[in-house]
C-alpha positions as protocol buffer text, in pm:
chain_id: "A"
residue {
  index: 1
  type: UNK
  ca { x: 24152 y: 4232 z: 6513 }
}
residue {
  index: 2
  type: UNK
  ca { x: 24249 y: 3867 z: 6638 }
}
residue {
  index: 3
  type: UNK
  ca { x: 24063 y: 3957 z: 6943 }
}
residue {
  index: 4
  type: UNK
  ca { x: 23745 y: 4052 z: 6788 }
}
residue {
  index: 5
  type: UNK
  ca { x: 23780 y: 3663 z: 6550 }
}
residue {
  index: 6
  type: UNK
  ca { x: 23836 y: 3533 z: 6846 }
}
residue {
  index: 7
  type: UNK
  ca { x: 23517 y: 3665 z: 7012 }
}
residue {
  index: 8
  type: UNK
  ca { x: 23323 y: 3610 z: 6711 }
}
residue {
  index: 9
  type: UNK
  ca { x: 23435 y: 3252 z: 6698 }
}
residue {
  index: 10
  type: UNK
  ca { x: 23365 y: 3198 z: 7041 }
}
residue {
  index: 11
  type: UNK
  ca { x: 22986 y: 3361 z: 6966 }
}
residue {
  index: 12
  type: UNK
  ca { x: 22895 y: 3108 z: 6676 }
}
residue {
  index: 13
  type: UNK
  ca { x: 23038 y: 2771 z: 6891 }
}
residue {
  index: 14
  type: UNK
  ca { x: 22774 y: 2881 z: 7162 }
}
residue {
  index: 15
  type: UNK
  ca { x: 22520 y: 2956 z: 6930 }
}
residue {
  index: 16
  type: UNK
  ca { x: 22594 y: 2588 z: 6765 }
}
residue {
  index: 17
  type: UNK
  ca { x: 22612 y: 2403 z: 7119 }
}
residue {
  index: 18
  type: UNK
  ca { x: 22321 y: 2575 z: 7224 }
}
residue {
  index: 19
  type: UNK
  ca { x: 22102 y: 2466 z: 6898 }
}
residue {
  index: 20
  type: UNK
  ca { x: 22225 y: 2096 z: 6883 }
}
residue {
  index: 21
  type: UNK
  ca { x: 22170 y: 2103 z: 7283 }
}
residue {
  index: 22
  type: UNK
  ca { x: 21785 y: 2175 z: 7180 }
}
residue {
  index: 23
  type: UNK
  ca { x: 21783 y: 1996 z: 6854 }
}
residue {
  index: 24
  type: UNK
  ca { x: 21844 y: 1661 z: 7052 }
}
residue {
  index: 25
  type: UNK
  ca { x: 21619 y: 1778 z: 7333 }
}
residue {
  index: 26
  type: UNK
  ca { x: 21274 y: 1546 z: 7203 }
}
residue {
  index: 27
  type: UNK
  ca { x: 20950 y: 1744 z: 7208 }
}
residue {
  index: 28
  type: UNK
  ca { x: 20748 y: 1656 z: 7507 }
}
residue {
  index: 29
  type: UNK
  ca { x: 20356 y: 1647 z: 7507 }
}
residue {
  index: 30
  type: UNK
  ca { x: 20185 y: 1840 z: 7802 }
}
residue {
  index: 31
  type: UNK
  ca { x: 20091 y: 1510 z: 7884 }
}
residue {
  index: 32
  type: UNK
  ca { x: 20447 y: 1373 z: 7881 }
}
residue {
  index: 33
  type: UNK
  ca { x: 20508 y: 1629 z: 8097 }
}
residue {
  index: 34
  type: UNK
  ca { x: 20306 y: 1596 z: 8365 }
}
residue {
  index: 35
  type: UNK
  ca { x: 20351 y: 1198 z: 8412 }
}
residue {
  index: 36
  type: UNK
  ca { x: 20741 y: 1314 z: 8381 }
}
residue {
  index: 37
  type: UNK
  ca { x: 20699 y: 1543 z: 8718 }
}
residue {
  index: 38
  type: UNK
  ca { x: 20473 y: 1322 z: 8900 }
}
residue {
  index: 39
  type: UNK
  ca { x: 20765 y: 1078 z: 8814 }
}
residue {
  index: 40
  type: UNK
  ca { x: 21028 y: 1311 z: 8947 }
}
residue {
  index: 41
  type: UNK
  ca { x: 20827 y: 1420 z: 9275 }
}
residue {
  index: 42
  type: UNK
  ca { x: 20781 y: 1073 z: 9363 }
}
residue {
  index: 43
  type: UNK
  ca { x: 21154 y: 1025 z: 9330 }
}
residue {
  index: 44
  type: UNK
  ca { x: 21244 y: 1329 z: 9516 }
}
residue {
  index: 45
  type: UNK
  ca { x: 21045 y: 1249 z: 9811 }
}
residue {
  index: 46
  type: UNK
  ca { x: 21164 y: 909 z: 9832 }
}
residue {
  index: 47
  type: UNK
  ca { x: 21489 y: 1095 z: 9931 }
}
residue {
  index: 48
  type: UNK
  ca { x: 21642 y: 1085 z: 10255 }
}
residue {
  index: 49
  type: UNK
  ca { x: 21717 y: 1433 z: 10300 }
}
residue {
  index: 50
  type: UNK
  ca { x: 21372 y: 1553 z: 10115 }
}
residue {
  index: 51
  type: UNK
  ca { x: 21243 y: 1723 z: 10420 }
}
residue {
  index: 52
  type: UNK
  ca { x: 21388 y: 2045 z: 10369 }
}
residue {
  index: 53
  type: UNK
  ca { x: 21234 y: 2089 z: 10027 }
}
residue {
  index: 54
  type: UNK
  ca { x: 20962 y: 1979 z: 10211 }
}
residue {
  index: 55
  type: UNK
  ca { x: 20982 y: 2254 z: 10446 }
}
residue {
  index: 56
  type: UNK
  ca { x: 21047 y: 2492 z: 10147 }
}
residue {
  index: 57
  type: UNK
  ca { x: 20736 y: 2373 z: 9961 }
}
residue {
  index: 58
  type: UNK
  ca { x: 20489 y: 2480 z: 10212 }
}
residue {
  index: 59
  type: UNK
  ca { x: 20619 y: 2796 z: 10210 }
}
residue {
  index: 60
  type: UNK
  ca { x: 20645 y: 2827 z: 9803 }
}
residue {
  index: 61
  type: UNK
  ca { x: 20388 y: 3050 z: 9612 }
}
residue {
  index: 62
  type: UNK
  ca { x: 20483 y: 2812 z: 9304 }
}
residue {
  index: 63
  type: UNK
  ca { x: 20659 y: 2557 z: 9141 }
}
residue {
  index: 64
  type: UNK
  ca { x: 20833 y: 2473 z: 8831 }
}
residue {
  index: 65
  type: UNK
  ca { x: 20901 y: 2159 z: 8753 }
}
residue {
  index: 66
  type: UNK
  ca { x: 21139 y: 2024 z: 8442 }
}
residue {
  index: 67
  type: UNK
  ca { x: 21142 y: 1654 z: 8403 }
}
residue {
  index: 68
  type: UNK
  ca { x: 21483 y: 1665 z: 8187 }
}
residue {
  index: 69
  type: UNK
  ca { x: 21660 y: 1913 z: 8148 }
}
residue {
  index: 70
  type: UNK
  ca { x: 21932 y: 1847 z: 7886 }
}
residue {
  index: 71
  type: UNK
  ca { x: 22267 y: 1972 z: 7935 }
}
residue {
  index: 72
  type: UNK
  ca { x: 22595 y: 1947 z: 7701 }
}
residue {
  index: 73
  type: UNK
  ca { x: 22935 y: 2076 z: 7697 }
}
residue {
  index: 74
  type: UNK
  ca { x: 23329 y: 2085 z: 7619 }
}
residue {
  index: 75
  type: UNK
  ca { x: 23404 y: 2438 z: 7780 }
}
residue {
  index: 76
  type: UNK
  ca { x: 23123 y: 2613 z: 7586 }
}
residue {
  index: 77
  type: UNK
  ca { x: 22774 y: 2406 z: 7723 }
}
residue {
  index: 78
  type: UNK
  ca { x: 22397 y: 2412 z: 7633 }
}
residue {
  index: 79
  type: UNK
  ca { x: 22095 y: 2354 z: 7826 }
}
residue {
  index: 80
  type: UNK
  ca { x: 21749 y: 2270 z: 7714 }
}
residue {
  index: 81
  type: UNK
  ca { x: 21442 y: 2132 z: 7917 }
}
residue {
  index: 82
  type: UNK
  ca { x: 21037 y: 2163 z: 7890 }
}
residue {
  index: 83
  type: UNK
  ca { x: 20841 y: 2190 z: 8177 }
}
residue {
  index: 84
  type: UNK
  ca { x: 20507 y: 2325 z: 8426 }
}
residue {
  index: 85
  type: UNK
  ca { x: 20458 y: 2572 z: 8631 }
}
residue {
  index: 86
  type: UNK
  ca { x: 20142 y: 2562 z: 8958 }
}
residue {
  index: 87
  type: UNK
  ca { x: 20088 y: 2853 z: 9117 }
}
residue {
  index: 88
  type: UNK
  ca { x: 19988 y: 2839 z: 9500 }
}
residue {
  index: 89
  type: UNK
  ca { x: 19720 y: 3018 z: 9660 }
}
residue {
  index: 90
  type: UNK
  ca { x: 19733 y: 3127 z: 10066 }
}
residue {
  index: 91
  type: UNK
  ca { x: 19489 y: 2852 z: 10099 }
}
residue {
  index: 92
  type: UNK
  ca { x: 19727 y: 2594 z: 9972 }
}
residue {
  index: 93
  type: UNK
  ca { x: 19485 y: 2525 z: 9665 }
}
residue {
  index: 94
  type: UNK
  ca { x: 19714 y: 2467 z: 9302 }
}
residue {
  index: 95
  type: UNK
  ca { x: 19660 y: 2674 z: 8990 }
}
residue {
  index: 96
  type: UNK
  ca { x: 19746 y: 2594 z: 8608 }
}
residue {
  index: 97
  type: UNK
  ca { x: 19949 y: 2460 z: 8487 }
}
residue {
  index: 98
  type: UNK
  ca { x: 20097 y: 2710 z: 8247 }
}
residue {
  index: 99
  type: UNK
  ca { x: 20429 y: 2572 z: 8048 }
}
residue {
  index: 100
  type: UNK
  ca { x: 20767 y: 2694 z: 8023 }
}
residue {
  index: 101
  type: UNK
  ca { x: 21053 y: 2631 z: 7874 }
}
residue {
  index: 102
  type: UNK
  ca { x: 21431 y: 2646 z: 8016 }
}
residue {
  index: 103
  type: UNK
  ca { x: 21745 y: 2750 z: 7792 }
}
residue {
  index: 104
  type: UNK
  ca { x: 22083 y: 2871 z: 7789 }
}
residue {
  index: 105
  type: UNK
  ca { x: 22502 y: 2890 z: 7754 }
}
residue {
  index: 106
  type: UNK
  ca { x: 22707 y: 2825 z: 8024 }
}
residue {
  index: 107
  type: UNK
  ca { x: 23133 y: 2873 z: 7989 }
}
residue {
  index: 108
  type: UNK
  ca { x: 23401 y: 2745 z: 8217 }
}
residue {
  index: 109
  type: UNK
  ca { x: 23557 y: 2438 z: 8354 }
}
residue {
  index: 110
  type: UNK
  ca { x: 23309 y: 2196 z: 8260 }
}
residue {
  index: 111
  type: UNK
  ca { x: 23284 y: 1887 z: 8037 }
}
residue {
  index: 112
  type: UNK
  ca { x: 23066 y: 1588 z: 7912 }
}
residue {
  index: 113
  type: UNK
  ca { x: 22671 y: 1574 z: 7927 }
}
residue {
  index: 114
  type: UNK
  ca { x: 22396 y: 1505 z: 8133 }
}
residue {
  index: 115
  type: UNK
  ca { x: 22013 y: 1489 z: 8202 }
}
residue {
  index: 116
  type: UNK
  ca { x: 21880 y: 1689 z: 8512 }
}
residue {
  index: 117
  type: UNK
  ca { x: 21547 y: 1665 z: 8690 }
}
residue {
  index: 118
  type: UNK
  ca { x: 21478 y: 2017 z: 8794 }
}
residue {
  index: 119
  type: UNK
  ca { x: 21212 y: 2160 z: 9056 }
}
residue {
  index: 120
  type: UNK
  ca { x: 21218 y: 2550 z: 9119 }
}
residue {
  index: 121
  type: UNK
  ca { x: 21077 y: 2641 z: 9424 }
}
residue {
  index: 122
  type: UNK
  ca { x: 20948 y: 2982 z: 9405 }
}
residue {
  index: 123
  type: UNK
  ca { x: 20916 y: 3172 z: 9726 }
}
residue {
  index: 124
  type: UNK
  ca { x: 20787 y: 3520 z: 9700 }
}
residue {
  index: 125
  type: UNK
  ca { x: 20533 y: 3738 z: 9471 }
}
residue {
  index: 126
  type: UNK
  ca { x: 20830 y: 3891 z: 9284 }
}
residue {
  index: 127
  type: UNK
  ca { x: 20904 y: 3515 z: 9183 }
}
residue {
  index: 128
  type: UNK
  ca { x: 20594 y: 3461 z: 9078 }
}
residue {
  index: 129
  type: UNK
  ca { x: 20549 y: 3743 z: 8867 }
}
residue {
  index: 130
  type: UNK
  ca { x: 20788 y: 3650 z: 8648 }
}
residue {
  index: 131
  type: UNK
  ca { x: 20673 y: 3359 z: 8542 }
}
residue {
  index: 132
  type: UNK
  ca { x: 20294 y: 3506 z: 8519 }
}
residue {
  index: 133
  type: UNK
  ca { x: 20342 y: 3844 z: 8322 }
}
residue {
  index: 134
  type: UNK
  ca { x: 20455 y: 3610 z: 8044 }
}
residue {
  index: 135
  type: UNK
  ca { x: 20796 y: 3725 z: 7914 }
}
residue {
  index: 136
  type: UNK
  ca { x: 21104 y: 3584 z: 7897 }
}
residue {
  index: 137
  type: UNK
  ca { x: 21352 y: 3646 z: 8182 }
}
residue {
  index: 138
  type: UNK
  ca { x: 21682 y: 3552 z: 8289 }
}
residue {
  index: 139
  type: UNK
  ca { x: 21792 y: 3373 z: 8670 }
}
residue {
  index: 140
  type: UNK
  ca { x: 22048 y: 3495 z: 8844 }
}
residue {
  index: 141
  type: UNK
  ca { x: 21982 y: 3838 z: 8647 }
}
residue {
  index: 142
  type: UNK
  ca { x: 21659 y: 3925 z: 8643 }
}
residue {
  index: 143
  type: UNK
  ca { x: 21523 y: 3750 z: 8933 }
}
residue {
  index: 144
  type: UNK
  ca { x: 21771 y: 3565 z: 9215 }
}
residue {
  index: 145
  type: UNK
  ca { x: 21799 y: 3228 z: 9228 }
}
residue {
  index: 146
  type: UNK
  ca { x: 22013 y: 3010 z: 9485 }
}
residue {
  index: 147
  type: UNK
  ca { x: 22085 y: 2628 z: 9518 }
}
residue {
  index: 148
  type: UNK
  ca { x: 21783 y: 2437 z: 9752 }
}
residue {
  index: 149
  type: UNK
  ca { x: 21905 y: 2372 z: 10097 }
}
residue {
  index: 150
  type: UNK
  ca { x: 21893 y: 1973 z: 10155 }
}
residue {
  index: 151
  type: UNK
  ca { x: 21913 y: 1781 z: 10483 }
}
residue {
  index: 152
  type: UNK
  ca { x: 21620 y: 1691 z: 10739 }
}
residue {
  index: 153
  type: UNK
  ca { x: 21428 y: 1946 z: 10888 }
}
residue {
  index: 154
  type: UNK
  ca { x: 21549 y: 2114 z: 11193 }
}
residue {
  index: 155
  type: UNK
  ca { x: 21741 y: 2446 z: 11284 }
}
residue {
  index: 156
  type: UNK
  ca { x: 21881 y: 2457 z: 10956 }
}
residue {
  index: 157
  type: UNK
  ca { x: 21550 y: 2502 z: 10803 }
}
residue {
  index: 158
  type: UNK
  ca { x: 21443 y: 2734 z: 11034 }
}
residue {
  index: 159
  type: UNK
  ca { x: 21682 y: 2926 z: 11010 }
}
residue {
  index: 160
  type: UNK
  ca { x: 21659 y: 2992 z: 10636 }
}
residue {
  index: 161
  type: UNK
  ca { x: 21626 y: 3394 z: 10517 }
}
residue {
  index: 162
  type: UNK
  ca { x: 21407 y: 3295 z: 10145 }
}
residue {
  index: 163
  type: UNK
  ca { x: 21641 y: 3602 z: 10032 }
}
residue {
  index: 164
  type: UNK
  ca { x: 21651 y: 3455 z: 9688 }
}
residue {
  index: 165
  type: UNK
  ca { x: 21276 y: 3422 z: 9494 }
}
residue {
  index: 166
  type: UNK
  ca { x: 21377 y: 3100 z: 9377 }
}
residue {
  index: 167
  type: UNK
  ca { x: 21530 y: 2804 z: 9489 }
}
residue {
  index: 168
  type: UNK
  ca { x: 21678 y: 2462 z: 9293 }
}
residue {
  index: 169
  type: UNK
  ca { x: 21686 y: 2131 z: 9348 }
}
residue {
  index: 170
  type: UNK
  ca { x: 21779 y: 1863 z: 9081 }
}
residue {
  index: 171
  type: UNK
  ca { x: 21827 y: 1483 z: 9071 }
}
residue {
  index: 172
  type: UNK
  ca { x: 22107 y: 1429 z: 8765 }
}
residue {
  index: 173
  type: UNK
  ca { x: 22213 y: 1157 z: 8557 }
}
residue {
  index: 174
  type: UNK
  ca { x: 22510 y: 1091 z: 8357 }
}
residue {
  index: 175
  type: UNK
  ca { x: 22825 y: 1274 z: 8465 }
}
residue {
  index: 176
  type: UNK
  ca { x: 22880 y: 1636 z: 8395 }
}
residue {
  index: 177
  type: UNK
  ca { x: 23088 y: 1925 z: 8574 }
}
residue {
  index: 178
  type: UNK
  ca { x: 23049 y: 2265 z: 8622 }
}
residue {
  index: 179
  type: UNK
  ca { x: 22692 y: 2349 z: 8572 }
}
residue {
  index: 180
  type: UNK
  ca { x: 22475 y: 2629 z: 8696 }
}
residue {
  index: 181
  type: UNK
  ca { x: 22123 y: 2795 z: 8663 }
}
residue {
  index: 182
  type: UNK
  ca { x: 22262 y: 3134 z: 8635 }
}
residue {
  index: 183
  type: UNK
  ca { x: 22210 y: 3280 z: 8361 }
}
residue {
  index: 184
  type: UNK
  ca { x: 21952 y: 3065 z: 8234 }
}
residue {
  index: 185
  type: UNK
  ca { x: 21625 y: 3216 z: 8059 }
}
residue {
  index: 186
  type: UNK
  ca { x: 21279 y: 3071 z: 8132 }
}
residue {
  index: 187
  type: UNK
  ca { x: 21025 y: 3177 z: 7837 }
}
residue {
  index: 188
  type: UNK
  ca { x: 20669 y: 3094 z: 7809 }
}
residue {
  index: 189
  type: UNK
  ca { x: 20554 y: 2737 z: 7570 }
}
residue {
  index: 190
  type: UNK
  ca { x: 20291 y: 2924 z: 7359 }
}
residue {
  index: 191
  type: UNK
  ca { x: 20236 y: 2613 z: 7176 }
}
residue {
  index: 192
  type: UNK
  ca { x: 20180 y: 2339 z: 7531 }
}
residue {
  index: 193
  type: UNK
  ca { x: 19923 y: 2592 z: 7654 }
}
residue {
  index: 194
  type: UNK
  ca { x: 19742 y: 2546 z: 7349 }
}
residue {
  index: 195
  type: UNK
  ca { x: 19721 y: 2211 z: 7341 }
}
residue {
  index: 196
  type: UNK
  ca { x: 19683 y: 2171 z: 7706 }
}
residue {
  index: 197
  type: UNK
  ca { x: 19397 y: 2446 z: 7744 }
}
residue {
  index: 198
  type: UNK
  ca { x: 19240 y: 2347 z: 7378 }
}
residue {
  index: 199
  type: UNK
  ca { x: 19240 y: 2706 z: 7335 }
}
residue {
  index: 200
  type: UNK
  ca { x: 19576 y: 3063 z: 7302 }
}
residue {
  index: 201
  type: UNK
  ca { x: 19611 y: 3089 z: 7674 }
}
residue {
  index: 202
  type: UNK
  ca { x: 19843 y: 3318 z: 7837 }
}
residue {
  index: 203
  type: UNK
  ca { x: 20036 y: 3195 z: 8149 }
}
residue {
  index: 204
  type: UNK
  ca { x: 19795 y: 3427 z: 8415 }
}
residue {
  index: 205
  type: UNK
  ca { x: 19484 y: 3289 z: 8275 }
}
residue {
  index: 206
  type: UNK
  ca { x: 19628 y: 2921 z: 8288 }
}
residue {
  index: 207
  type: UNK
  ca { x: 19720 y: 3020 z: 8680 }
}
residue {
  index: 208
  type: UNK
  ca { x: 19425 y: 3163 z: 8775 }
}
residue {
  index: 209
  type: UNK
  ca { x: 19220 y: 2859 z: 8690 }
}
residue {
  index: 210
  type: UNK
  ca { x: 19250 y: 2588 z: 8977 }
}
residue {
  index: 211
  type: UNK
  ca { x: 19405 y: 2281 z: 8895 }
}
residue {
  index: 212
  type: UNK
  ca { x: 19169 y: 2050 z: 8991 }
}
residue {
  index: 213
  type: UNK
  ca { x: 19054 y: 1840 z: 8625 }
}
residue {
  index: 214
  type: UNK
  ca { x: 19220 y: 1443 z: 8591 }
}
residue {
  index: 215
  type: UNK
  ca { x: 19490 y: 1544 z: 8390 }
}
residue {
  index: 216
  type: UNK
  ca { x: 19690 y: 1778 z: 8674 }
}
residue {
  index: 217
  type: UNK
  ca { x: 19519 y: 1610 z: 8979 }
}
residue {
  index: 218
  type: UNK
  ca { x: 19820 y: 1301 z: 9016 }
}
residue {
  index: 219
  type: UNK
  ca { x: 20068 y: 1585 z: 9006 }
}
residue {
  index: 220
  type: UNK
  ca { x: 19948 y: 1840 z: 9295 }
}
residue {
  index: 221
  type: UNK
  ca { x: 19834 y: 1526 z: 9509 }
}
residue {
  index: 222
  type: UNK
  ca { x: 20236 y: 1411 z: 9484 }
}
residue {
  index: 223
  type: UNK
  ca { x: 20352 y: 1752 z: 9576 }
}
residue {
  index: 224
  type: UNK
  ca { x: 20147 y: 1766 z: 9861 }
}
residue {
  index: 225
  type: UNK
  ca { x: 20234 y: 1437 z: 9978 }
}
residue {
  index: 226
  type: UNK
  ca { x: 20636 y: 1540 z: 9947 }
}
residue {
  index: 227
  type: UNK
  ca { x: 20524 y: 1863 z: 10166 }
}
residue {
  index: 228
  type: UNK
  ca { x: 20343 y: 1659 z: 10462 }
}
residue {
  index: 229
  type: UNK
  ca { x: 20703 y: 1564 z: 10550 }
}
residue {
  index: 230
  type: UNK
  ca { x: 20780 y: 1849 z: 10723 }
}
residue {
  index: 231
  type: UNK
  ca { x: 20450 y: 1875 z: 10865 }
}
């Protein structure tokens, strides 16, 4: 019985992390959004050792990219970000965006709080189809995910297997230990493709319409200037 209070306790303090974690997590326009990734690419590929995400970007089919991702915890942690996702064509042309969300409870030797910049480098058609049928999933469960290898371009880049559909890289501040994607659930933002497309648009309409209007153009023209570096 004190086993099954003490799992039920431990239940409710996740839930609660998890919701103030996303309570304090501020609403961000689609507009917000973009400027916040251009902001973040830019920063990325100012980077010494950006080539090999480079190098991993030309080979993506997509990208997801969370300008802050907000992360809290005191054993028990929360996660909460808002974010884009381009899809990428064999003809390196850019598609979308279509906007997701990122949530979930982490447990484990980790303490304080932090604010991540996130960009998920996806890197097969099973990757992609996750994000494009529409429904929530989970990384590390449903689909694999691994950390982004870093460094400049050479053998080590080469060499890499793209065994894993997806692949992280983050820029973080504040302090925070312990932290990892697994686990995490991406879900479709209904209400940002709304506003963004003026119209209900589900995530493979919004990716199979090229993103080439104003309002997306700043973005794929600073990913493509990150990518020339390992050109």
């Amino acid at each position: 019985m004190f086993s099954n209070i003490k799992k039920l306790l431990l239940i409710i303090l996740t839930v609660m992390t998890v919701m103030t974690v996303i309570s304090t997590a501020e609403a961000k326009t689609p507009g917000e959004r973009i400027a916040g990734a251009v902001s973040i690419i830019k920063e990325m590929a100012a980077q010494e050792d950006a080539e090999t995400m480079a190098y991993m970007l030309n080979r993506a089919k997509g990208v997801a990219i969370f300008p802050s991702v907000v992360k809290a915890g005191l054993v028990i942690g929360g996660q909460y970000g808002q974010g884009l996702l381009l899809k990428r064509n064999s003809g390196n042309s850019w598609y979308g965006p279509s906007f997701v969300n990122i949530a979930g409870a982490s447990w484990g030797l980790q303490i304080g709080a932090q604010s991540v910049a996130l960009v998920l480098v996806i890197t097969n058609d099973r990757g992609m189809e996750q994000f494009v049928k529409g429904d929530q999933f989970k990384l590390g469960g449903d689909i694999a995910i691994a950390a982004g290898p870093v460094g400049r371009q050479g053998s080590a880049a080469t060499d890499i297997n793209l065994k894993a559909s997806i692949y992280s890289y983050s820029m973080t501040k504040g302090l925070f230990a312990g932290i990892t994607l697994e686990g995490s659930q991406i879900e479709v933002d209904e209400n940002a493709n709304t506003v963004y497309w003026e119209t209900p648009t589900s995530p493979e309409k919004a990716l199979s319409r090229k993103a080439s209007s104003a309002k997306i153009k700043q973005l794929t023209s600073e990913i493509e200037k990150i990518m020339r570096l390992s050109r």
